[in-house]
N, CA, C and O atoms as a GROMACS GRO file, in nm:
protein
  344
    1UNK      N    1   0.082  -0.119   0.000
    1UNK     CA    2   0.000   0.000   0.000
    1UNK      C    3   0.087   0.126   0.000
    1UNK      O    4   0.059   0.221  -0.073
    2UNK      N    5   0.212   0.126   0.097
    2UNK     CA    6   0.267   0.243   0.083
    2UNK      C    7   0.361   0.282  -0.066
    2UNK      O    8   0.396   0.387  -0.118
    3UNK      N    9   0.375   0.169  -0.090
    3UNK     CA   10   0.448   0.189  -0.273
    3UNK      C   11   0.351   0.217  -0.350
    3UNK      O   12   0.387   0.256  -0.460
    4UNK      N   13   0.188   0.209  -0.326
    4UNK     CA   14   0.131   0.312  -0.411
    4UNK      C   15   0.044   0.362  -0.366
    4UNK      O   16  -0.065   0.362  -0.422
    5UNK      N   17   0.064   0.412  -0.270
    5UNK     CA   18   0.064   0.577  -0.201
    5UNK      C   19   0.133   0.644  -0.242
    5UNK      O   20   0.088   0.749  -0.287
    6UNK      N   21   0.304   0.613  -0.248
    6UNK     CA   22   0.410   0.717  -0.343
    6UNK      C   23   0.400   0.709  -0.434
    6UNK      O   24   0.409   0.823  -0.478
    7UNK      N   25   0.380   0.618  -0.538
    7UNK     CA   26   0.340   0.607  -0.689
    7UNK      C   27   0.267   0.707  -0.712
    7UNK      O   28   0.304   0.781  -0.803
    8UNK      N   29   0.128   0.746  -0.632
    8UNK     CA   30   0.055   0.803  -0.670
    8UNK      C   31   0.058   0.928  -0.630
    8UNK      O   32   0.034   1.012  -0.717
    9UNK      N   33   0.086   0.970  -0.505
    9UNK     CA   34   0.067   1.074  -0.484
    9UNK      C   35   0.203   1.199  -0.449
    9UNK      O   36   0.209   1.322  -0.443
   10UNK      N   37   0.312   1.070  -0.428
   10UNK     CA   38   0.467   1.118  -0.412
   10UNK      C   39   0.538   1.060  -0.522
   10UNK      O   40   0.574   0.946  -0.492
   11UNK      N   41   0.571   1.092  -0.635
   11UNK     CA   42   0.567   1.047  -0.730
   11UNK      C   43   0.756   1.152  -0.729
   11UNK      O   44   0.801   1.191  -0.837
   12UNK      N   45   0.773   1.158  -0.699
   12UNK     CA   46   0.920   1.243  -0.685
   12UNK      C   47   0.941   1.178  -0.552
   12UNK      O   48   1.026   1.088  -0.556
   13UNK      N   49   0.888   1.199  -0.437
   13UNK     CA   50   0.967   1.069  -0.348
   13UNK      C   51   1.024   0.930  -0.369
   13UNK      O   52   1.117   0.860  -0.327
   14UNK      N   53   0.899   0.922  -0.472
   14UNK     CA   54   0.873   0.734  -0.546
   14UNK      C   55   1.056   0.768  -0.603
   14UNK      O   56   1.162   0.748  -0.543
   15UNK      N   57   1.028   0.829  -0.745
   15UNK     CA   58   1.151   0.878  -0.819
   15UNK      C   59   1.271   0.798  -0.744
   15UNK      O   60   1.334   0.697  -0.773
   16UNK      N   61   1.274   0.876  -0.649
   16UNK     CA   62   1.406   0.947  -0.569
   16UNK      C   63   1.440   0.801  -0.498
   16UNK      O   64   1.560   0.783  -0.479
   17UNK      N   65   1.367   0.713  -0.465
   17UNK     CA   66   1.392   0.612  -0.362
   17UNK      C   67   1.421   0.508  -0.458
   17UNK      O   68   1.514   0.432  -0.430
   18UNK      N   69   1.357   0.490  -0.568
   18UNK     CA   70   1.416   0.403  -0.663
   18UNK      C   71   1.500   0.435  -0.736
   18UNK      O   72   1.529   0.343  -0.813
   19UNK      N   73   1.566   0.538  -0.753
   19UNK     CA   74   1.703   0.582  -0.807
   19UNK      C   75   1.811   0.550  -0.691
   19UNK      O   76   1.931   0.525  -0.703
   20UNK      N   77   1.730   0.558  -0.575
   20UNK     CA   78   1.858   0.575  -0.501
   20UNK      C   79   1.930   0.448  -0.421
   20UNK      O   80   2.026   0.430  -0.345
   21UNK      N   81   1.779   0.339  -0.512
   21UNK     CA   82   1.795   0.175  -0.467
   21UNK      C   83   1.719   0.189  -0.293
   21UNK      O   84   1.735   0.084  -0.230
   22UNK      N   85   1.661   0.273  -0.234
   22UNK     CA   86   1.628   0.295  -0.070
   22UNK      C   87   1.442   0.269  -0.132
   22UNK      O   88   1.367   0.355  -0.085
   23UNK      N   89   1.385   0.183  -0.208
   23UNK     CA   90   1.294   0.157  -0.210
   23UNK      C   91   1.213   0.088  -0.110
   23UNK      O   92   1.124   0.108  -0.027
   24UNK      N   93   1.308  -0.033  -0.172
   24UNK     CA   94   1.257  -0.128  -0.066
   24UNK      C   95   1.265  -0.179   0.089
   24UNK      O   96   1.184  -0.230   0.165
   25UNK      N   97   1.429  -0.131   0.100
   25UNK     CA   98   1.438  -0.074   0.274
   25UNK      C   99   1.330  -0.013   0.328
   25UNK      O  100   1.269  -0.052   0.427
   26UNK      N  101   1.305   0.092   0.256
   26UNK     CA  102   1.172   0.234   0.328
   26UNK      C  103   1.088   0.065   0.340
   26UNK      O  104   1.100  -0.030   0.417
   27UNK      N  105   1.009   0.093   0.225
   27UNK     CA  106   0.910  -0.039   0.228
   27UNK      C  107   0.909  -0.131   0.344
   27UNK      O  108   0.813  -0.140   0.421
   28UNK      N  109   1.046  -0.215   0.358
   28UNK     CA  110   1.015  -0.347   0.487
   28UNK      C  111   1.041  -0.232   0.620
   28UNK      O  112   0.990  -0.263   0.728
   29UNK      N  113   1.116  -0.107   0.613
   29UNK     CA  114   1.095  -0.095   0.757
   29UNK      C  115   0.969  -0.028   0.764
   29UNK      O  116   0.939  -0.004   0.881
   30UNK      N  117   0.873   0.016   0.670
   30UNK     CA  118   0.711   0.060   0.710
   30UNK      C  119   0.628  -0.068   0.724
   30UNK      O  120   0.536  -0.080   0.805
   31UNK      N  121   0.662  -0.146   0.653
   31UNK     CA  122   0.578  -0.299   0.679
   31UNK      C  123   0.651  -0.356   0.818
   31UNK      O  124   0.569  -0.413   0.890
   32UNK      N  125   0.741  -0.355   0.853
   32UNK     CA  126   0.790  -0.391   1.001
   32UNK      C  127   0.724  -0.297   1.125
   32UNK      O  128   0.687  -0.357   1.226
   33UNK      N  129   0.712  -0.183   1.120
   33UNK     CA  130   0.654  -0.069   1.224
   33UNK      C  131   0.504  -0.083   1.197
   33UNK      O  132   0.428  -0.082   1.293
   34UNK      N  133   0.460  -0.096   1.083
   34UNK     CA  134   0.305  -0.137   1.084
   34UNK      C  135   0.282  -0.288   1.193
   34UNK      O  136   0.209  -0.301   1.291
   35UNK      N  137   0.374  -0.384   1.128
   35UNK     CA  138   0.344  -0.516   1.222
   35UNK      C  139   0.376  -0.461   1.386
   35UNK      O  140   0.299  -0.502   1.472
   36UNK      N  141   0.445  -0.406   1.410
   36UNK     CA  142   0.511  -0.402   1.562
   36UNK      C  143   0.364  -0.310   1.618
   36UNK      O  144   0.284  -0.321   1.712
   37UNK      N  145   0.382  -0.219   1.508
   37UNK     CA  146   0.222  -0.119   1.629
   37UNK      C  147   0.120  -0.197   1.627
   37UNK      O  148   0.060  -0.223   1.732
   38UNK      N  149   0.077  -0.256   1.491
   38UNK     CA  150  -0.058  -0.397   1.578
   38UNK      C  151  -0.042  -0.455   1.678
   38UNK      O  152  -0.128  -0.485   1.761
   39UNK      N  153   0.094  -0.482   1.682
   39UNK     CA  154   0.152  -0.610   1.774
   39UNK      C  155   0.078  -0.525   1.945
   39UNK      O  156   0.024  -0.579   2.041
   40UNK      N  157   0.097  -0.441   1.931
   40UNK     CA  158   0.120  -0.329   2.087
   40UNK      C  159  -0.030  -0.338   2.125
   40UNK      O  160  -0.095  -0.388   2.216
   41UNK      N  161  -0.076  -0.213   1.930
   41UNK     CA  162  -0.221  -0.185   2.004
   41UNK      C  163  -0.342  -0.270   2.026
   41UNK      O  164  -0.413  -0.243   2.122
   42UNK      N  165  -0.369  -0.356   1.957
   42UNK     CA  166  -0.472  -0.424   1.988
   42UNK      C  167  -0.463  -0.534   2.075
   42UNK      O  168  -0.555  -0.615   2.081
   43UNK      N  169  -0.341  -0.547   2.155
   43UNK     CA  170  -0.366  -0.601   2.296
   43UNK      C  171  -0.428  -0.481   2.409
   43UNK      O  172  -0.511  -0.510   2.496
   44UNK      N  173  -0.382  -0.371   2.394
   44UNK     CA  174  -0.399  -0.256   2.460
   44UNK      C  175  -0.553  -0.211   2.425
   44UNK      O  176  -0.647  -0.209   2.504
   45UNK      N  177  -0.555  -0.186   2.327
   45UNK     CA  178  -0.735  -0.169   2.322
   45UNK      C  179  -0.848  -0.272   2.356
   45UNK      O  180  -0.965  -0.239   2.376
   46UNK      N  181  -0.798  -0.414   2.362
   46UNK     CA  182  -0.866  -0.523   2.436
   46UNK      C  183  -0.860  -0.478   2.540
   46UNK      O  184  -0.965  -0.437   2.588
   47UNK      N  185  -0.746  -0.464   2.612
   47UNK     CA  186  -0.772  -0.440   2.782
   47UNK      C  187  -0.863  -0.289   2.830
   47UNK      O  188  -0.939  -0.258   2.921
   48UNK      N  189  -0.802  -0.223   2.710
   48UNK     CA  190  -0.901  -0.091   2.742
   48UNK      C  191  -1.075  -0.130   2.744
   48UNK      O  192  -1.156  -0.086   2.826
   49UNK      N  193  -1.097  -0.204   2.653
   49UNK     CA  194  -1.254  -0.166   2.646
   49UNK      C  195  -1.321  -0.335   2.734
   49UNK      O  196  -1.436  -0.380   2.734
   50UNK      N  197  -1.215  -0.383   2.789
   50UNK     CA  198  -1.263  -0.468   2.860
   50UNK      C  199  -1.256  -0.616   2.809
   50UNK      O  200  -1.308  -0.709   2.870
   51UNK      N  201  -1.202  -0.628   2.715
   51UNK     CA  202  -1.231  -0.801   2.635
   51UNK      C  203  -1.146  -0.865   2.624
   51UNK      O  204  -1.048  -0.857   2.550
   52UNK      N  205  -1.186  -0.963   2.722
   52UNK     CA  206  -1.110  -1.062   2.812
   52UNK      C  207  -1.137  -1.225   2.762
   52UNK      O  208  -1.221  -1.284   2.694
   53UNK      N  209  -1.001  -1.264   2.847
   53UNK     CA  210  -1.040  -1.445   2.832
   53UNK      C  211  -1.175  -1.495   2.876
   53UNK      O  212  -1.228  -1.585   2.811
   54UNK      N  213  -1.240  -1.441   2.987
   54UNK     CA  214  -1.342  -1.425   3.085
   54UNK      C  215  -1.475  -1.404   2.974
   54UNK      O  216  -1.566  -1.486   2.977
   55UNK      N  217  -1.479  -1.311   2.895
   55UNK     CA  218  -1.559  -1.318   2.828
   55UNK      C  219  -1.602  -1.383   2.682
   55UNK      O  220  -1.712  -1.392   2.629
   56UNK      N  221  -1.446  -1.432   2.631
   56UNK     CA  222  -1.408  -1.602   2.560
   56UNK      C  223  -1.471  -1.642   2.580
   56UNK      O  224  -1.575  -1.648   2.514
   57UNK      N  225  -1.451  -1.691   2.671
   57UNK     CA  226  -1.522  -1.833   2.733
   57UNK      C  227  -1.647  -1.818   2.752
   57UNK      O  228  -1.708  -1.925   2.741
   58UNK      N  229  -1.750  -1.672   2.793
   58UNK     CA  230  -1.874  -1.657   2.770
   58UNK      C  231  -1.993  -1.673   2.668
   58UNK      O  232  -2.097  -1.738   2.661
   59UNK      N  233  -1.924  -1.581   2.590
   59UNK     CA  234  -2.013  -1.531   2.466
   59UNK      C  235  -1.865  -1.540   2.340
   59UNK      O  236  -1.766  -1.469   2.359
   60UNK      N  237  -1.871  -1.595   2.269
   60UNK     CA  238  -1.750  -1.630   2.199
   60UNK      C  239  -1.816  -1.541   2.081
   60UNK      O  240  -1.733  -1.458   2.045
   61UNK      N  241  -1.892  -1.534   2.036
   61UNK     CA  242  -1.942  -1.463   1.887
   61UNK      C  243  -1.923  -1.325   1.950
   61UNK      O  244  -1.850  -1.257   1.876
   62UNK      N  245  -1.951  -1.278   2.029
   62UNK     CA  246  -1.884  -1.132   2.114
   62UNK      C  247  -1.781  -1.086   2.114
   62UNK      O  248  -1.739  -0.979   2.070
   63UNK      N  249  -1.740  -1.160   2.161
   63UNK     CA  250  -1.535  -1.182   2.154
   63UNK      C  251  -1.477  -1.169   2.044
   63UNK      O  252  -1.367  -1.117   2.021
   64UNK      N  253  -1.586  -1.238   1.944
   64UNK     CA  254  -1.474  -1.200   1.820
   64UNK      C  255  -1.567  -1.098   1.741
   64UNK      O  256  -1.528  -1.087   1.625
   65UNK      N  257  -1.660  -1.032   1.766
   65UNK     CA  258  -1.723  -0.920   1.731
   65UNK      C  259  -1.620  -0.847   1.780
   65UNK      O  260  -1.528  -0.816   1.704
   66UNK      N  261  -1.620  -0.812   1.903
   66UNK     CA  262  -1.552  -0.752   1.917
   66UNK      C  263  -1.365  -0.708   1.941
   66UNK      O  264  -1.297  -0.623   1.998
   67UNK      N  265  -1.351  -0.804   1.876
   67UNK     CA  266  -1.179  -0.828   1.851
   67UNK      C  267  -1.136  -0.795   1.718
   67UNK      O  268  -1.025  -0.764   1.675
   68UNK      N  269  -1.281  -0.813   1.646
   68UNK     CA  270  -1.256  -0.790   1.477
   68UNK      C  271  -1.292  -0.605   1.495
   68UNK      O  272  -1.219  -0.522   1.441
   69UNK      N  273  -1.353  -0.585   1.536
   69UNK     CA  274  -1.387  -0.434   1.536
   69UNK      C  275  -1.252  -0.400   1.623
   69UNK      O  276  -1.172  -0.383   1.531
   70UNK      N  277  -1.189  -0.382   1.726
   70UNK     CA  278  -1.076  -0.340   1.763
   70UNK      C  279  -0.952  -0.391   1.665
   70UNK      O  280  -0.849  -0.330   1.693
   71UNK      N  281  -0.937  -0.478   1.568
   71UNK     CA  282  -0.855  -0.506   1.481
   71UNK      C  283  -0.897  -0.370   1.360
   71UNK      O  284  -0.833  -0.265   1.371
   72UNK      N  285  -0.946  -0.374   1.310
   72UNK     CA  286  -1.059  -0.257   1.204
   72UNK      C  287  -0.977  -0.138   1.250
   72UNK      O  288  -0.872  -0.088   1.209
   73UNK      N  289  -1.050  -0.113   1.337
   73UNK     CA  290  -0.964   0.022   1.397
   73UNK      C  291  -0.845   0.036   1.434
   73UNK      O  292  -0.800   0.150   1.422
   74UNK      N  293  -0.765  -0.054   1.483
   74UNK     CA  294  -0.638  -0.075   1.500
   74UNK      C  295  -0.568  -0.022   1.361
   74UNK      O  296  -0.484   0.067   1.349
   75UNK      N  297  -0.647  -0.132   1.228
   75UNK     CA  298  -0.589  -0.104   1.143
   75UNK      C  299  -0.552   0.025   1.064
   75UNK      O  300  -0.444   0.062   1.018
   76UNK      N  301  -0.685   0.086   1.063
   76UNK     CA  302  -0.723   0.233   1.007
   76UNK      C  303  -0.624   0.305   1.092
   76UNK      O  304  -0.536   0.348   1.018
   77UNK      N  305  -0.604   0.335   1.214
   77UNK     CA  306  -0.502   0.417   1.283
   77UNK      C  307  -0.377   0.396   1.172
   77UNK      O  308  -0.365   0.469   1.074
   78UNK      N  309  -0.296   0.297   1.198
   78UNK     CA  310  -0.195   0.247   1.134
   78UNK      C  311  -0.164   0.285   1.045
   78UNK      O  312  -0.066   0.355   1.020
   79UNK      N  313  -0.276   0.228   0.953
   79UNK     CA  314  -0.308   0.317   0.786
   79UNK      C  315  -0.212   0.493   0.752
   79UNK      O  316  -0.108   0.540   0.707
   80UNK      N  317  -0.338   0.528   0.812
   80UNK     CA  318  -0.370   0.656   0.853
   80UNK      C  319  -0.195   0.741   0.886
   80UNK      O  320  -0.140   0.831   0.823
   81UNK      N  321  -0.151   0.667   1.006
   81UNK     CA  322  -0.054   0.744   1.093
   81UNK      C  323   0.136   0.710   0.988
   81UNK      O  324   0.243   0.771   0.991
   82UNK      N  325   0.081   0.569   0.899
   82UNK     CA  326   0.213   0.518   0.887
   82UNK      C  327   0.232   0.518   0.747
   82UNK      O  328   0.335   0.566   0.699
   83UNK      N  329   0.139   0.468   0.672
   83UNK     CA  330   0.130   0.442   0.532
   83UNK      C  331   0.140   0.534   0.477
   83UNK      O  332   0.243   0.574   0.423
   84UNK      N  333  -0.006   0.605   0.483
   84UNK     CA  334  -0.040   0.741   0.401
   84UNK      C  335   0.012   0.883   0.481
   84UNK      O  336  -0.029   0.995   0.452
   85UNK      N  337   0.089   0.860   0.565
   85UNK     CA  338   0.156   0.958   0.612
   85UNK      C  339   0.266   1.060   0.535
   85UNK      O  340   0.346   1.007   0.458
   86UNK      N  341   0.268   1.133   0.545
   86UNK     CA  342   0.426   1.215   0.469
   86UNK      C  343   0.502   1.200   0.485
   86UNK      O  344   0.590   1.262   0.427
   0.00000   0.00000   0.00000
């Protein structure tokens, strides 16, 4: 996604990083900091809004209602803060 984000919209950054061979470095270390901040936040927003092993074991279609919606948003932050960033 972020190689065409610059394709498209940094198109002289794009240029510049593939001339300068620093393409694909940029690339795995934004795909590495994307994996590491999931890694963080959506344990952290489980505990924030309460969703627990405790409730696993309750209501399981809940759990993953609501694990897929804190993943969603997890993601969009990410997006947002890392990808399509400047």
């Amino acid at each position: 996604m972020r190689r065409a984000f610059l394709q498209e919209h940094r198109p002289i950054q794009y240029s510049d990083l593939v001339l300068t061979e620093k393409l694909f470095p940029h690339l795995a270390e934004i795909d590495e900091a994307c994996h590491q901040r999931l890694d963080v936040m959506i344990p952290a927003m489980a505990e924030q809004e309460g969703v627990t092993a405790t409730l696993k074991r309750a209501d399981q279609m809940e759990w993953v209602r609501r694990m897929n919606s804190i993943k969603s948003r997890a993601e969009e932050v990410i997006l947002a803060e890392l990808v399509y960033a400047d």
